[in-house]
C-alpha positions in Angstrom: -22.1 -3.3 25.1 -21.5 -0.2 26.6 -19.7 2.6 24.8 -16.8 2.7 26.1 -15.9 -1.3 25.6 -16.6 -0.6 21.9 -14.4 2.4 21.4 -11.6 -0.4 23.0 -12.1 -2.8 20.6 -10.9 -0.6 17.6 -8.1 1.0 19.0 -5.7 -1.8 18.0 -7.2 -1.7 14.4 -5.1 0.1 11.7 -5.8 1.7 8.5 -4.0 4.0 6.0 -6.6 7.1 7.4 -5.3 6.2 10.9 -1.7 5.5 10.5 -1.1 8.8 9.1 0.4 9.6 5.5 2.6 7.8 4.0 1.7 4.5 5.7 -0.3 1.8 3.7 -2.2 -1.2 4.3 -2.5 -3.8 0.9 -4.3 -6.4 1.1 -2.7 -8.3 -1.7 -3.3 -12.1 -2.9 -2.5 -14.2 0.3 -0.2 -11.3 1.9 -1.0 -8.0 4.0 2.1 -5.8 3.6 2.2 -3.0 5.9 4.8 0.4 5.4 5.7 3.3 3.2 4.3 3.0 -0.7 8.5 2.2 -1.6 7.9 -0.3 0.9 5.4 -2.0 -0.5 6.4 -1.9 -3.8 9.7 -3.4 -2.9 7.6 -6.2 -1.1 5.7 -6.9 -3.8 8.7 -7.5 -6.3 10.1 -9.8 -4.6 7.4 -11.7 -4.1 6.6 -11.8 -7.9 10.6 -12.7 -8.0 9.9 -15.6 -5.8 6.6 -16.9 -7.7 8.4 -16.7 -11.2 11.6 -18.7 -9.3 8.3 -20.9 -8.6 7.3 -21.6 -12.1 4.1 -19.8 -11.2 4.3 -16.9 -13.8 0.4 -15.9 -13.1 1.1 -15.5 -9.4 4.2 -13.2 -10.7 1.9 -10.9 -13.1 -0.3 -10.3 -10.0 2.6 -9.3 -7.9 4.1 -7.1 -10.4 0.7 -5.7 -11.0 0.2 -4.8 -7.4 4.0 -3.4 -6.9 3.1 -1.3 -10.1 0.5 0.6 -8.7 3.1 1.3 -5.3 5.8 2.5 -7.9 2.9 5.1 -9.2 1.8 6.4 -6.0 6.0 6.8 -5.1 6.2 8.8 -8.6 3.0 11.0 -7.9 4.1 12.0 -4.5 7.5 12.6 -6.3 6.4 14.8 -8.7 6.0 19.2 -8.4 2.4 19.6 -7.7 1.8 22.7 -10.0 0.5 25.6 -7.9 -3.2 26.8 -8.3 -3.8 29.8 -10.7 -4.9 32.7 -8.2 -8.1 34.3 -9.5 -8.0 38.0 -10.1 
């Protein structure tokens, strides 16, 4: 395969690097959820509403797990980042 061909094939192909800041990828359990990290999070909750609505609390823990760590990445990029101590 020449080249060129091969640099084709991967420009439909997405991943956080390539879809600039801000924009995930999660691969949960069964789902691929695909926007912003409030996004995400948002996604996931309601699926873990849905699964506990389903009597399958397990499959709700996972969710809530998953939107968890979305709700921490939307408080870190909340947050003051304190400013370097300059070196005199």
């Amino acid at each position: 395969m020449k080249p060129q061909q091969n640099n084709r094939s991967r420009e439909g192909s997405t991943s956080r690097r390539e879809s600039g800041a801000g924009a995930y990828e999660s691969h949960g359990p069964d789902v691929t959820i695909r926007g912003g990290a409030q996004q995400v999070a948002e996604k996931y909750l309601q699926l873990a509403r849905d699964a506990y609505i389903a009597d399958n609390r397990v499959a709700a823990e996972n969710y809530l797990q998953h939107a968890e760590h979305y709700f921490r990445l939307v408080a870190a990029a909340k947050s003051p980042r304190p400013e370097p101590a300059s070196q005199t």
